[in-house]
Structures are given as structure tokens and as C-alpha cells.
C-alpha positions, 0 to 999 in steps of 0.5 A: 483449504491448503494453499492458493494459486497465484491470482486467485481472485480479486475482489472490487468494493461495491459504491453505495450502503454495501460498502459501509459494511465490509461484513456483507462486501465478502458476500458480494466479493463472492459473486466477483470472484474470477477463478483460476480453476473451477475445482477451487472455490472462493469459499463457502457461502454464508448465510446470516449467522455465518457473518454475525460469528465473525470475530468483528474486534479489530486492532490497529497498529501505525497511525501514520499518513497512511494507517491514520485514515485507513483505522478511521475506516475500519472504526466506522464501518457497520458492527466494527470496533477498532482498537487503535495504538500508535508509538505517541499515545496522544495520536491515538487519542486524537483518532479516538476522538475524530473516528470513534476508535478506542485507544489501546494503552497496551497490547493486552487489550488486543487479547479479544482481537482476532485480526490484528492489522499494521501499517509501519515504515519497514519489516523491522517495526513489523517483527518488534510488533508482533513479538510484542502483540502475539503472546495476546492474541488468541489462537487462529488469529490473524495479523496483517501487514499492510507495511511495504515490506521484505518479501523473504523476512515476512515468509519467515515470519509466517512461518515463526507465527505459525508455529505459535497458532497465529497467521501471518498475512501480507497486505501492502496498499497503493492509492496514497494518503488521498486514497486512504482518506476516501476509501479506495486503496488496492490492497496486495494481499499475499496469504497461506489458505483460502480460508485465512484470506477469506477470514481478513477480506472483510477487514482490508476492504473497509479501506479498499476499493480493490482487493487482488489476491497476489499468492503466498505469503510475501508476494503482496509485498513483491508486487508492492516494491515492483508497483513503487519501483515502476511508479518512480521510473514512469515518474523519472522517464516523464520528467526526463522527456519534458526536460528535452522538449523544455530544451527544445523550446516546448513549454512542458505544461503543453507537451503534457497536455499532448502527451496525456492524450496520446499513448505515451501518458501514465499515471506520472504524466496525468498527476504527479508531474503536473501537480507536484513538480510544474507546481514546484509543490513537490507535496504528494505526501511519500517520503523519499526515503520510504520509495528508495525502500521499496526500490531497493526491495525490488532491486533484490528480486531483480538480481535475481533475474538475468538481463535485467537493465532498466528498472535497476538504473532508475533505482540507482537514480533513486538512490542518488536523490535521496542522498541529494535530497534528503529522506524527508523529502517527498519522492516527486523530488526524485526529479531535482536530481534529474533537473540539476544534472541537467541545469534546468527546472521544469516550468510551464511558461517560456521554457528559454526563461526557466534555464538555470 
């Protein structure tokens, strides 16, 4: 019990039958588990009866790009039933439908839920849906915020849920719509106690094919602006090298071809660059708007750090193509902006011939 070391453990979902059932994947996470002390245990075994108490009631709130698949999840794994509901009911219908959920026409019927899972665009939506939802739900539940959200209002949050019997838990994803939809989501997890962790293990890994335990209340969501801000960056500094060596005369498509393998490749370089803008599809499926959130959350944290330079930049930049592209836009056309300053757009083919 208490509260936690930072990186704790982290757990990686088994392929395979175990890993329809996330029950039985918190007992295989145990036999994963990397301490941090050998005095501090993952928690206890459990034997059958243990897994069979477990509260198997889940709710979901936000069904979006992201939380659409990830309820689905939830809603087919082994002894689950999910209770989805969703600002436009007629979503929430169709999930019924397609996954087997069952449709909450209100919060009321989260009163036998005691894990409460959301997925919403900021910290605001968070707060108007738990002081909407927590008046139902019994003591010692959880709620889990799977938002990208503000570290500082979510740990006041924790705190403002905890005096009313009910805890609060931060589990942002990375992985995209296309990992939401297969299953393979990491999940931050940021938690108050061993036991509250352990408690919505089960629930994050029906969705998740790693689960990292980050440390307190909120840290989930630090990392989570730190993984989108460094993802954004990698995405600009390629495009930025591939626009020089467009300009050289290096068609791109061969310059990635070289660069993804050799020690210069990334994430950005291997598949969004090559996917999204040489493609021109610009069709990941994450609103700019929501990455410029996320950027200016790990702005806050780099304030705090003397010196920083680097990431804050790229952030401004950031900030700039959503104001030239449009929130709505996805974030791969970050790199427009980029491509504009230098009047050329990245083409594979005769680079002299795409110069604007």
C-alpha cells in the first residue's frame, strides 16, 4: 500500500488466448514486473476467487478516434461488460451495436461501475465528467483519464475525488487510432498506491499491449506531453533534412531510404514522413490542434527547467502551423509550415521539378 516509486514496473500484454482476458493478464503482468526494491511487491498473488471479486463493470466516457476502439476492447474482453456513453447518443448506439456494449443513457446507470474509464480532448471535459458521474459511483472506485491532460489540474483532482471516497488515476495512450483498433496502446499510467494501480491493471490492458507505471498522479500525463512534443520535433527536424537535401537535388524518398537505415532514423522518418507527407495524404488521424495541446503542456514543464532551448522552439513552430493550418488539420501538416518558409514541398521524384 502507500504510494509508489517512480517506474515501479511496467507490464507488456502476452500475444495469444491470455490476452483476451485482461483478468488473467494482471496475473501474468506479475511474473513481468521489474522492481524497483525488493521490499516493494507488485501486490499480492491471487488465486481464482481473488480474479472472480474483481468488480468486472466497467464505464466508458468519449468515444472518439481514440476511445471508439479502445471501449470495443474492453466490451469484448472475457467477463467484461462496458457501459459506453458518448455526448451524441446515436455513437454510442452504433458501438452497442458493433461491439456488444451497452449504451448509458445516463450516469446513473454507472452506479454499479467501479471503474470509470475516459478518453476526452482536455482537462476541462475531464472535470465537467466527473462532477457529473462521481455522485454515482460507489466508494473506493476508480476513474481513469485516458485524456492528454494537465498534470497539475489532474493531481487536484486526485485530491478533490479523494476526499469523496473515490480515486482518481491518469492513463494517457500513445499508439494512434491504428493501435487503439489492434489493441497494442502504451499506457502512462500515473496512480496514488500499488493497490489502486493493481486495481485498474486489468481494465487498461484489454487495450494495451504495454502498460508503464510513470509514478504519482499526473506523471502519466507529463510523460504524455513530453512523448507528443518529442514526437512533433522528430517529425519537424526530418522534414527539415529532407528539405535541404530536396534542395541539394537528393530525391527524399532515396535520402529516407538511406537515413531509415542508418542511425539517423526515427519513428517520423520510418512512417509518418514517408506515409503521410511524401504521399501529401497528411492522414495520420491527430488533430493538430490536440498536439499543439499537448506541446504547450510540455512547455510548462520546460519552464521550469534552466536552459532548455530545443524542444520550446519546436513548440513555437508548432504553435505557428496551427494558426496557418487550421486545428482541424492533421498534425503531419505541421511540416506545410515548414515547406512554405522554404517554398518547396517534399516530393519523391525530381526534386529541381517540385520547387515552388
Amino acid at each position: 500500500g502507500g504510494s509508489m516509486t517512480p517506474g515501479f514496473w511496467c507490464a507488456q500484454r502476452p500475444t495469444g488466448g491470455i490476452a483476451r482476458n485482461p483478468f488473467l493478464f494482471l496475473k501474468v503482468a506479475q511474473s513481468q514486473v521489474r522492481f524497483a526494491s525488493s521490499a516493494r511487491a507488485f501486490g499480492r498473488s491471487r488465486s481464482r476467487s481473488d480474479v472472480s471479486e474483481m468488480a468486472k463493470v466497467v464505464g466508458f466516457v468519449g468515444l472518439g478516434a481514440m476511445g471508439y476502439p479502445m471501449a470495443g476492447h474492453l466490451a469484448k474482453a472475457e467477463g467484461m461488460k462496458c457501459l459506453v456513453w458518448n455526448r451524441t447518443t446515436e455513437k454510442a448506439k452504433a458501438h452497442s451495436q458493433e461491439y456488444g456494449s451497452e449504451v448509458a443513457l445516463n450516469f446513473e446507470q454507472f452506479s454499479e461501475a467501479q471503474v470509470v474509464m475516459m478518453c476526452l480532448p482536455t482537462s476541462a471535459e475531464d472535470k465537467s465528467i466527473v462532477e457529473a458521474v462521481v455522485a454515482n459511483l460507489p466508494t473506493g472506485a476508480c476513474i481513469v483519464s485516458c485524456t492528454s491532460g494537465e498534470p497539475a489540474a489532474t493531481r487536484e483532482l486526485s485530491i478533490e475525488l479523494k476526499a469523496r471516497g473515490v480515486h482518481f488515476v491518469d492513463s494517457p495512450v500513445s499508439g494512434g487510432p491504428k493501435g487503439a483498433q489492434a489493441g497494442t496502446l502504451t499506457s502512462m499510467l500515473g496512480a496514488e498506491s500499488d493497490e489502486v494501480a493493481e486495481k485498474v491493471l486489468p481494465y487498461i490492458s484489454a487495450y494495451s499491449k504495454k502498460v508503464v507505471r510513470c509514478g504519482p498522479v499526473g506523471s502519466g500525463m507529463a510523460v504524455k506531453a513530453v512523448n507528443n512534443a518529442l514526437n512533433v520535433t522528430h517529425l519537424l527536424l526530418g522534414a527539415e533534412g529532407l528539405l535541404a537535401l530536396q534542395n541539394f537535388g537528393v530525391d527524399p524518398e532515396v535520402a529516407l531510404d538511406a537515413i531509415n537505415g542508418a542511425s539517423g532514423r526515427s519513428l517520423q522518418t520510418q512512417e509518418r514522413l514517408p506515409q503521410e507527407v511524401l504521399t501529401r495524404k497528411f492522414g495520420y488521424g491527430f488533430k493538430l490542434s490536440l498536439m499543439a495541446k499537448d506541446c504547450r503542456i510540455a512547455n510548462g514543464l520546460l519552464k521550469d527547467l534552466p536552459g532548455s532551448s530545443l524542444l520550446p522552439r519546436a513548440i513555437e513552430l508548432v504553435q505557428e502551423a496551427t494558426e496557418t493550418e487550421g486545428g482541424d488539420a492533421d498534425y503531419s501538416r505541421a511540416v506545410c509550415l515548414l515547406e512554405k518558409k522554404a517554398n518547396m514541398e517534399l516530393h519523391p521524384g525530381d526534386p529541381a521539378a517540385r520547387q515552388s
